[in-house]
N, C-alpha and C positions, 0 to 999 in steps of 0.2 A: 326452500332455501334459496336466497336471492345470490347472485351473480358476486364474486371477490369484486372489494372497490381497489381502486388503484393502490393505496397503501398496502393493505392485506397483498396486492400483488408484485408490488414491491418485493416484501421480507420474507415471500416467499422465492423469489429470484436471489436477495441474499444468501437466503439458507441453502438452496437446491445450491451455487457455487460454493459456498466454504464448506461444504462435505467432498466436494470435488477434489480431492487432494490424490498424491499420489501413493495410498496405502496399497503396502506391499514392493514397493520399490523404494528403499532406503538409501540410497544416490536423489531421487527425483524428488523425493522429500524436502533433505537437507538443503539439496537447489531452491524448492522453495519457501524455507525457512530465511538464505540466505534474501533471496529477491527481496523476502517481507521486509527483513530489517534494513536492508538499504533502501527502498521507497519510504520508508517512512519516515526515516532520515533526511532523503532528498523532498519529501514532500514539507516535511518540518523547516527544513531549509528553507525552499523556497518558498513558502507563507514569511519567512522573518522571524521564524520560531528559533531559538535555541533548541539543540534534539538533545536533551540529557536522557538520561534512562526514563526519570518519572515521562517524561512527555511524550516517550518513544511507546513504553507503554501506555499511556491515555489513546496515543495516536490509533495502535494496531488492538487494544480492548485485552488485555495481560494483565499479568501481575509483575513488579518491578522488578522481581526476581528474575523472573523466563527473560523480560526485557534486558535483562542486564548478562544471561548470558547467551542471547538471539547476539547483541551488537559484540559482545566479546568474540564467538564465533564467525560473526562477517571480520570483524576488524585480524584475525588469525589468518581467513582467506582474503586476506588483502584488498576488502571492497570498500570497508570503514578506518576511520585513525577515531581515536579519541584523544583531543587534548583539553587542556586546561579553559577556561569560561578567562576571555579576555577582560570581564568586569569583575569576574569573582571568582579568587583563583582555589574556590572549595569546592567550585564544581567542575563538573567535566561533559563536553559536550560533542557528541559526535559528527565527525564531516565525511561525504561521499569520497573516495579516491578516485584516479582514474580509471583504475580497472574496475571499481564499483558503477561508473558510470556506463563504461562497456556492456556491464552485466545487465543493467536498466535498461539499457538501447538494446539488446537482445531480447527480455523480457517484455520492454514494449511492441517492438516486431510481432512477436508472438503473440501477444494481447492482440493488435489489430488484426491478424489472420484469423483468429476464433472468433474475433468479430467480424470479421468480412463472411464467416461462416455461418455464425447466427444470421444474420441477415441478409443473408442470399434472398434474392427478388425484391428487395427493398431500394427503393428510390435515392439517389443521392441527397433528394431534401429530406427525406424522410430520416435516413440514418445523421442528417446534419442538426436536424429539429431534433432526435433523440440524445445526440451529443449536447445543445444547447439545454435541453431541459435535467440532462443528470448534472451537467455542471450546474446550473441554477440548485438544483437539489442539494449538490455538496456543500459549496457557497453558503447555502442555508444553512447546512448542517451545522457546519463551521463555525458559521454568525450567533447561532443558539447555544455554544460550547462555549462562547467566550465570557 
């Protein structure tokens, strides 16, 4: 049996984090059901994307349904608004608030401390090259979805 290539080791780094979740702690859950739906929102955003439901779900890989009540439940704790589609007033598209933004500037904090953890003994270029080649990867992602 030959050695995992890079992709195979990839989706196995996908998969080992989305099991990571916080089962058994239904507070740290909800937290991060919350997180999901506001990055994905703010990531929709700022691509230039409208974040309607369909999109919110394409974005975070759901169905329109869960999608639709992930943003209703941010938008209750006050992280999302949903209003009206300024070109099409049959849709509705969701925006960050500023407490949603809050919540993102904490959950990034936190993202970079678990990464300052994963790569303990790791180089400054090294974790910069690995920053530059997952962005390249997303970008890609991105570019093959459109």
């Amino acid at each position: 049996m030959s050695a995992p290539g890079p992709g195979e080791v990839l989706f196995a780094f996908v998969r080992h984090w989305s099991r990571r979740s916080s089962a058994g702690d239904a507070a740290a859950a909800e937290q991060e059901r919350l997180v999901l739906a506001t990055e994905a929102v703010d990531s929709l955003n700022r691509r230039g994307t409208a974040a309607t439901v369909n999109a919110v779900a394409r974005e975070i890989g759901i169905d329109q349904s869960g999608a639709s009540r992930l943003i209703r439940t941010a938008a209750e704790a006050g992280y999302l608004t949903m209003r009206g589609s300024p070109t099409d007033g049959r849709r509705r598209q969701a925006n960050v608030t500023p407490s949603g933004h809050s919540l993102l500037e904490q959950a990034h904090a936190w993202q970079e401390r678990v990464f300052d953890r994963l790569t303990e003994g790791w180089t400054e270029q090294q974790r910069r090259d690995f920053q530059q080649a997952m962005t390249a990867l997303i970008d890609r992602s991105y570019a093959l979805d459109a």
